[in-house]
N, C-alpha and C positions, 0 to 999 in steps of 0.2 A: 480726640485725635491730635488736638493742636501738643500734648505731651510727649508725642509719641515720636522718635527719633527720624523715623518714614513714615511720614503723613501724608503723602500724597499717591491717592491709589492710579494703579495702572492696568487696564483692562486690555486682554489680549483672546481672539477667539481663535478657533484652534476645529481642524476637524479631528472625527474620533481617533483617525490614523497617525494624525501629528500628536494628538494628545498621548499614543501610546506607545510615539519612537522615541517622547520626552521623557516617558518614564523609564523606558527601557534603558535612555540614557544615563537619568539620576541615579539609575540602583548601579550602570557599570561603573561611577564614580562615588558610590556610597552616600545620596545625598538625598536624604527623606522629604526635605523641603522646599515643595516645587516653587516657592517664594523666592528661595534662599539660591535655587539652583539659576531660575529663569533671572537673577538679580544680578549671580555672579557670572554667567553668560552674556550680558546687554551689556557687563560694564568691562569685564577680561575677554571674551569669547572672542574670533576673530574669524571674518567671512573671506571664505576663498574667493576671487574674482580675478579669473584667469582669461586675458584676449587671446581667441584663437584662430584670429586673422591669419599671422606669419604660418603658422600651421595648416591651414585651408590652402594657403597660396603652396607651402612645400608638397600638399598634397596632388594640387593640378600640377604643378610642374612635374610631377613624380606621372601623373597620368601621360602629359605631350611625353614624356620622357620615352615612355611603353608605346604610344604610338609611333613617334618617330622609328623606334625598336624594330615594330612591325612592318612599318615604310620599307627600313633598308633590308629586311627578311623578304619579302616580297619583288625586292629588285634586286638581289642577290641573286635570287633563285632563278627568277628571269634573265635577267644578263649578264651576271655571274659576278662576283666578289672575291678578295681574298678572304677564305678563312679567318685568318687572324684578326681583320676587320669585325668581323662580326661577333669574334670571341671577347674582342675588346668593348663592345658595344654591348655584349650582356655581360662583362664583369663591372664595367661601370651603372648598368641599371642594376643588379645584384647589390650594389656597392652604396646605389642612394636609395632603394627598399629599404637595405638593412638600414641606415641611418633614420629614412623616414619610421620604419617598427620601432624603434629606439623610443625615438620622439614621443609617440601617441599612448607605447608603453609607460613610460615616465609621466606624462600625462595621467592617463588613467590611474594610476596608481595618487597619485599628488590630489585628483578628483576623489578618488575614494576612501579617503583618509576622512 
């Protein structure tokens, strides 16, 4: 061993299912050796690790947003409101949905890569 340019072994255990997404991997990059493969992933490969605090937090706020929503639907209805009020009140929740789908869309796709 002491000849040998990698002389130092490295043991990694692995269940069946991982063992079979790594090969599924090596063949989509044409790469027979799972030495060669598991070598050049530890040393180029690169782990996503994405915080998704700010995004939790867009998401309750996006929820009071929908409650308050239904707050002034409710008191509208009872004590009456301008139209226009209300219409303004769901073009601006419409308006941070769509921003919030945006978001978690681009996420997931950024996750699934």
């Amino acid at each position: 061993m002491e000849n040998r340019k990698r002389n130092v072994h490295l043991h990694v255990m692995v269940t069946p299912d991982e063992l079979a997404a790594i090969h599924e991997r090596m063949a989509e990059v044409g790469i027979s050796n799972a030495g060669a493969y598991v070598r050049k992933m530890a040393l180029n490969g690169y782990i996503l690790h994405i915080d998704l605090a700010p995004v939790k937090e867009l998401i309750s706020l996006q929820r009071r947003c929908s409650n308050n929503l239904n707050q002034v639907a409710i008191h509208a209805h009872t004590y009456g409101v301008y139209p226009e009020e209300i219409d303004g009140l769901k073009r601006d929740y419409e308006k941070l949905w769509g921003e919030v789908s945006k978001v978690l869309r681009e996420l997931s796709e950024l996750v699934a890569k």
